[in-house]
MARMAR-257870 format. One record per residue (C-alpha): residue in one letter; x, y, z. Coordinates in steps of 0.25 Angstrom, whole numbers, padded with zeros to 4 digits, always signed. Layout:
! residues N
aXYZ
...
END
This chain:
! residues 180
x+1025-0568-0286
x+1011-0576-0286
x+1003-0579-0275
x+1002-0591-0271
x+0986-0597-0272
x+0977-0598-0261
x+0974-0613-0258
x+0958-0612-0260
x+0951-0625-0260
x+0937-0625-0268
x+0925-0629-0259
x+0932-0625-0245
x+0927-0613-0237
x+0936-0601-0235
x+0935-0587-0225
x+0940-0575-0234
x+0943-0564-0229
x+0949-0549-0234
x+0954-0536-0227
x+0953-0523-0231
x+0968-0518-0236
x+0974-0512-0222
x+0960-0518-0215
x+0952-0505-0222
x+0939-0503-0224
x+0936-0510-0237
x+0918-0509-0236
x+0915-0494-0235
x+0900-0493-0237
x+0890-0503-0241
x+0890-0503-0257
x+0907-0507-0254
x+0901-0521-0246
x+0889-0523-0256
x+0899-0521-0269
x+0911-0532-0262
x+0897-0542-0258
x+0895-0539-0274
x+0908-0544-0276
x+0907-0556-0269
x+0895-0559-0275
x+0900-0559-0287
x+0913-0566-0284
x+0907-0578-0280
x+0899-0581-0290
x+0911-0578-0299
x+0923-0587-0292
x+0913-0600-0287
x+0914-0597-0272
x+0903-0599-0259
x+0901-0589-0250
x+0897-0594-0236
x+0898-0580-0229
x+0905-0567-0230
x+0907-0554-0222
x+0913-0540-0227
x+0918-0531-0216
x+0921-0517-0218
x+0937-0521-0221
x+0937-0536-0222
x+0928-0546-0228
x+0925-0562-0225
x+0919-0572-0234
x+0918-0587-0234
x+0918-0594-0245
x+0920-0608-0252
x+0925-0607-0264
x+0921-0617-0276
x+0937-0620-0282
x+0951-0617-0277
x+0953-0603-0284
x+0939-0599-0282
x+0943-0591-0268
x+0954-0584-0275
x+0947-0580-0287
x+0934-0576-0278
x+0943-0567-0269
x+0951-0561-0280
x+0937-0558-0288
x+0930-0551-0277
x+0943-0543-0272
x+0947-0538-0286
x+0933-0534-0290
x+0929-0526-0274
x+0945-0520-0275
x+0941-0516-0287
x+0926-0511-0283
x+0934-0503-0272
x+0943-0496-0280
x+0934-0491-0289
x+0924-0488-0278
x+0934-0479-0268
x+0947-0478-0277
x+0960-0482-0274
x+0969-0494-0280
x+0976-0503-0271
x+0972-0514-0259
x+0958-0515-0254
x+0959-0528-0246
x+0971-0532-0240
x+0977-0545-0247
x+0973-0558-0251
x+0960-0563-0243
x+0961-0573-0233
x+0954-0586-0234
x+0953-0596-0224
x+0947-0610-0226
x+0934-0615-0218
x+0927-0626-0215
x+0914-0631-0218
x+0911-0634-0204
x+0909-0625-0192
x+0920-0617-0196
x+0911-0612-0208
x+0902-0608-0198
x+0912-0601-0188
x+0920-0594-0200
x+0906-0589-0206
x+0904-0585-0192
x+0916-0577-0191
x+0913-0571-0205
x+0899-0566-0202
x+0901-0561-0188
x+0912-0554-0192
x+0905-0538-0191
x+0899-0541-0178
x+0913-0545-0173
x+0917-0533-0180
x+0907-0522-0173
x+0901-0519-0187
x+0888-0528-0183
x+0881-0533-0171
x+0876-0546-0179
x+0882-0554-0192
x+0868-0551-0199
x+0868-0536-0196
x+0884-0536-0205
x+0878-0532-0219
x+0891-0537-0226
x+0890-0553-0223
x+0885-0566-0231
x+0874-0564-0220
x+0866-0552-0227
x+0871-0557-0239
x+0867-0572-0241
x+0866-0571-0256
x+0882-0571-0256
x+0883-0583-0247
x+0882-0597-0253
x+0876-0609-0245
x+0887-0615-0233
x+0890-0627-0233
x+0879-0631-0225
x+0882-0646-0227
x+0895-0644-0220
x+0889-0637-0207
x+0879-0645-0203
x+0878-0648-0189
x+0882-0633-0187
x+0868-0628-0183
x+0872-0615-0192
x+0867-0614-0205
x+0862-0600-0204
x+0873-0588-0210
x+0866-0581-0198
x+0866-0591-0189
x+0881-0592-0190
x+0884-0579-0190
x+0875-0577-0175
x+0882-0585-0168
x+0893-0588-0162
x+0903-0599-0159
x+0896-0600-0145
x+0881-0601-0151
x+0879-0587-0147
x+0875-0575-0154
x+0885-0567-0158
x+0885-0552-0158
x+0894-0542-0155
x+0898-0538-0141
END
């Protein structure tokens, strides 16, 4: 039986996220992130999607995006999966699952909640232990700002935060975040 289509709206905001299959390791080295940021790259130019930020973890990844039609998310995703599962397989061998099911998409607003999701997003390895500052994490839209398109800056005003790294430094208190 068919699944049931996911219920994307063109011109909204979504967080998507993606596990590793049984939470493992999916970014061995270097040239395994550098070949997936390929990949999106290349499948966003292909499927008519923004990207406002993104993050890759060692198992998981997050990107926020706004795709620009209904099946532009789904077509996005299924692009970019297919082609890194593929990359994988004939990279390290093996058949079978490299992420763990379907990604996640949750839809945001283009308010403060932009902000506090893109937050979340690029303070994700200093929460994890894997940096002491968002900017020092190698793997975000913040060393990559070639990948990122423009945010919908019309819709924040007001905020103060307009910088990728202004957002990503501080937190919901007006304090600089770090690790503790």
């Amino acid at each position: 039986m068919p699944r049931i289509p996911r219920g994307h709206q063109g011109g909204y905001a979504y967080h998507v996220i993606n596990r590793g299959n049984g939470r493992t390791t999916v970014f061995h080295k270097p040239q395994d992130y550098e070949a997936f940021l390929s990949l999106l790259s290349e499948a966003k130019t292909r499927h008519g999607v923004k990207i406002f930020g993104f993050c890759l973890m060692p198992n998981h990844f997050h990107v926020v995006l706004e795709p620009a039609h209904q099946t532009a998310l789904s077509q996005f995703m299924q692009w970019l999966l297919t082609s890194h599962v593929r990359r994988y397989h004939q990279h390290y061998g093996g058949s079978g699952h490299v992420w763990q099911g379907r990604f996640k998409s949750f839809p945001v607003q283009r308010d403060e909640h932009l902000i506090t999701v893109l937050r979340y997003v690029l303070q994700n390895p200093v929460r994890a232990g894997l940096s002491s500052t968002p900017r020092e994490w190698l793997w975000s839209s913040l060393r990559r700002p070639q990948v990122v398109d423009p945010w919908p800056v019309g819709t924040l005003k007001g905020t103060g935060y307009f910088s990728p790294v202004a957002i990503a430094m501080t937190c919901h208190a007006g304090q600089t975040c770090a690790r503790s």
